[in-house]
MDTraj code that builds the backbone (N, CA, C; nanometers):
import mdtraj as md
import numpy as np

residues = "UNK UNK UNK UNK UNK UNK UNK UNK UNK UNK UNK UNK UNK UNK UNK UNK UNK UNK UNK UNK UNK UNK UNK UNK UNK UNK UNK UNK UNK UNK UNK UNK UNK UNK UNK UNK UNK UNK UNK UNK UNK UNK UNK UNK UNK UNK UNK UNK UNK UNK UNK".split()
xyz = np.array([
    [-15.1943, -15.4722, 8.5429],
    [-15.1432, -15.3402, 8.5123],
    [-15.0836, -15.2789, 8.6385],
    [-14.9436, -15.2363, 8.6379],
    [-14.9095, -15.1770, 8.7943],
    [-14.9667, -15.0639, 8.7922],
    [-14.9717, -15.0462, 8.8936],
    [-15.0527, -14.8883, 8.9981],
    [-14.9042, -14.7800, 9.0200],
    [-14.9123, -14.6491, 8.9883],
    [-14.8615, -14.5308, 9.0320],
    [-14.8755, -14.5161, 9.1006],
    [-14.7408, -14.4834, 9.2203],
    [-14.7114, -14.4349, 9.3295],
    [-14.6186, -14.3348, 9.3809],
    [-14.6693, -14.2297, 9.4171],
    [-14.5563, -14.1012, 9.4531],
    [-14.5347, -14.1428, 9.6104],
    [-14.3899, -14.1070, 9.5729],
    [-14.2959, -14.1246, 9.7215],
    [-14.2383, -13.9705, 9.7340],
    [-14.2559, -13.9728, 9.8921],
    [-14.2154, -13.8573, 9.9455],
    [-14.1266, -13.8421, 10.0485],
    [-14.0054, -13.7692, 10.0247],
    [-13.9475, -13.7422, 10.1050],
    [-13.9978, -13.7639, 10.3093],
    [-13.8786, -13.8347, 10.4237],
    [-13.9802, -13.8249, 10.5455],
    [-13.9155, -13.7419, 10.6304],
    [-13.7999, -13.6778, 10.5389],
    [-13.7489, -13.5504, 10.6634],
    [-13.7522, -13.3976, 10.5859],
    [-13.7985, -13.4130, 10.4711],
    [-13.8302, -13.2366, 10.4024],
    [-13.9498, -13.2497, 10.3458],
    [-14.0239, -13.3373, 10.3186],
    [-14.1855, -13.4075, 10.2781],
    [-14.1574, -13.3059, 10.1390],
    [-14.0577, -13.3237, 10.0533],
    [-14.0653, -13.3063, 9.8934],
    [-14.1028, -13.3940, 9.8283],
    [-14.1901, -13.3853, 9.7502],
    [-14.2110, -13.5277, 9.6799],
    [-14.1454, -13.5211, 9.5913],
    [-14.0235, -13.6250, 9.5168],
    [-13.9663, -13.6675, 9.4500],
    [-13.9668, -13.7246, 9.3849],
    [-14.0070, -13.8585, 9.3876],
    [-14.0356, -13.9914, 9.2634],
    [-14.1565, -14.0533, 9.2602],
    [-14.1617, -14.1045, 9.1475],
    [-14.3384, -14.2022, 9.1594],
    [-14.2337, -14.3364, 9.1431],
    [-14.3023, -14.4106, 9.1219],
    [-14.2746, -14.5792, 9.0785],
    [-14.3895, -14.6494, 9.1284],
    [-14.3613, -14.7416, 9.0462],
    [-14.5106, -14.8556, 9.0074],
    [-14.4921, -14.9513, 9.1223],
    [-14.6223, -14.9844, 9.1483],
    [-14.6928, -15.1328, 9.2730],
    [-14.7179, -15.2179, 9.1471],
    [-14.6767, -15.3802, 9.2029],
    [-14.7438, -15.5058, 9.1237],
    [-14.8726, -15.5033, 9.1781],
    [-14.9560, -15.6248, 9.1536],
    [-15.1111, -15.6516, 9.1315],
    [-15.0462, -15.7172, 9.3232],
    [-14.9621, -15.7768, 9.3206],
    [-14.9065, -15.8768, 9.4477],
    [-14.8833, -15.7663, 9.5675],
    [-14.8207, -15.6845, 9.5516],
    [-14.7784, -15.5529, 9.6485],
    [-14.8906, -15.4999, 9.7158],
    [-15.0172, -15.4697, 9.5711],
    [-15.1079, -15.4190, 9.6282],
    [-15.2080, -15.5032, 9.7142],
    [-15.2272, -15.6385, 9.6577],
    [-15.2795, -15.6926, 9.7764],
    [-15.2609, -15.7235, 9.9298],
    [-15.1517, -15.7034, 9.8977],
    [-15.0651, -15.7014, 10.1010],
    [-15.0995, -15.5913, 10.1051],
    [-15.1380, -15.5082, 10.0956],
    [-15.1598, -15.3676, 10.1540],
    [-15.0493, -15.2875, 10.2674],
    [-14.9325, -15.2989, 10.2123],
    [-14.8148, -15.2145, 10.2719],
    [-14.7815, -15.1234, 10.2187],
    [-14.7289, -15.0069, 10.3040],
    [-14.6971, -14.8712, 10.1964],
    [-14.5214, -14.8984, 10.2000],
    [-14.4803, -14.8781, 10.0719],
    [-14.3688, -14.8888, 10.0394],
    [-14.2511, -14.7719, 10.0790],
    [-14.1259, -14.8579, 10.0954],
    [-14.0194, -14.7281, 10.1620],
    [-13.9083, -14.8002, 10.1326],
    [-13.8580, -14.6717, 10.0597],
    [-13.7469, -14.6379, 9.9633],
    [-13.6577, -14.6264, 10.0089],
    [-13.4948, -14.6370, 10.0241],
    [-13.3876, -14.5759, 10.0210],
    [-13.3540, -14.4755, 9.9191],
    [-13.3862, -14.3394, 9.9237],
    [-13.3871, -14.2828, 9.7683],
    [-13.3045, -14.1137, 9.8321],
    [-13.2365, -14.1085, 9.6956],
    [-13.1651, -13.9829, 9.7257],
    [-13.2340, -13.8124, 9.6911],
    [-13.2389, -13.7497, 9.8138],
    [-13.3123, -13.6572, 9.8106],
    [-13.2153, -13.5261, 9.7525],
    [-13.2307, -13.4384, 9.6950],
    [-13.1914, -13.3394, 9.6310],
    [-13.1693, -13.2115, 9.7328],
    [-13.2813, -13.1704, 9.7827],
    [-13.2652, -13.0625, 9.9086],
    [-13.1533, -13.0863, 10.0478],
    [-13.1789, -13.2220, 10.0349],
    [-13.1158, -13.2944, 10.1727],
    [-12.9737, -13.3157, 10.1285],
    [-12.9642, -13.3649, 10.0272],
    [-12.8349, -13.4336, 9.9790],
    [-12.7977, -13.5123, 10.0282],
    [-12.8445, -13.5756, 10.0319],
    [-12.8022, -13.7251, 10.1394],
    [-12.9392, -13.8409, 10.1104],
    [-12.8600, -13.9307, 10.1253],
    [-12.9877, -14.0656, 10.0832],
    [-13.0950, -14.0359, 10.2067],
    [-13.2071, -14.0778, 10.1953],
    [-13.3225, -14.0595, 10.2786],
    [-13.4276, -14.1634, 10.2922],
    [-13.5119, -14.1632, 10.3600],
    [-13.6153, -14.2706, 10.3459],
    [-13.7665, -14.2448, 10.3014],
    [-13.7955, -14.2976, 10.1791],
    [-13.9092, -14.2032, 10.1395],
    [-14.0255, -14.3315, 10.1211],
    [-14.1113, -14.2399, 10.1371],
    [-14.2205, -14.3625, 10.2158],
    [-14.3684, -14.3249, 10.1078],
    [-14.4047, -14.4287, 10.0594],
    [-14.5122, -14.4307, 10.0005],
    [-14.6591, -14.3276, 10.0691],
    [-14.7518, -14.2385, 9.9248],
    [-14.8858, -14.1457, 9.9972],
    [-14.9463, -14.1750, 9.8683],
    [-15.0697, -14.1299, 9.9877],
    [-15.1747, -14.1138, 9.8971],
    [-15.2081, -14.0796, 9.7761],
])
top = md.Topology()
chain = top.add_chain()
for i, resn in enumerate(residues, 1):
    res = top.add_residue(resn, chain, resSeq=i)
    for name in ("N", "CA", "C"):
        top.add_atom(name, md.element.get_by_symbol(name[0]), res)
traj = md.Trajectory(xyz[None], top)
C-alpha cells in the first residue's frame, strides 16, 4: 500500500502537494524532492519531502 506524503515548498515553506512513497522508496529511507511549481513564487521550485 503506498504511504502519503506532503511536500513543501523550500523557499516560501507553503505546503502544496502530497504524493505517494512505494513499499521500495520507503525502505531506502530518503526524503523525496520535487521539481514542482509553486503558486506564491511562480516559478518552478524545489520541494522537499516532511514529516
Amino acid at each position: 500500500m503506498p504511504h502519503i506524503v506532503t511536500l513543501e515548498c523550500e523557499s516560501c515553506a507553503e505546503r502544496n502537494y502530497t504524493t505517494t512513497k512505494t513499499k521500495k522508496m520507503i525502505q531506502e529511507r530518503t526524503k523525496l524532492e520535487l521539481k514542482k511549481y509553486c503558486k506564491r513564487e511562480r516559478k518552478h521550485t524545489i520541494h522537499k519531502e516532511i514529516k
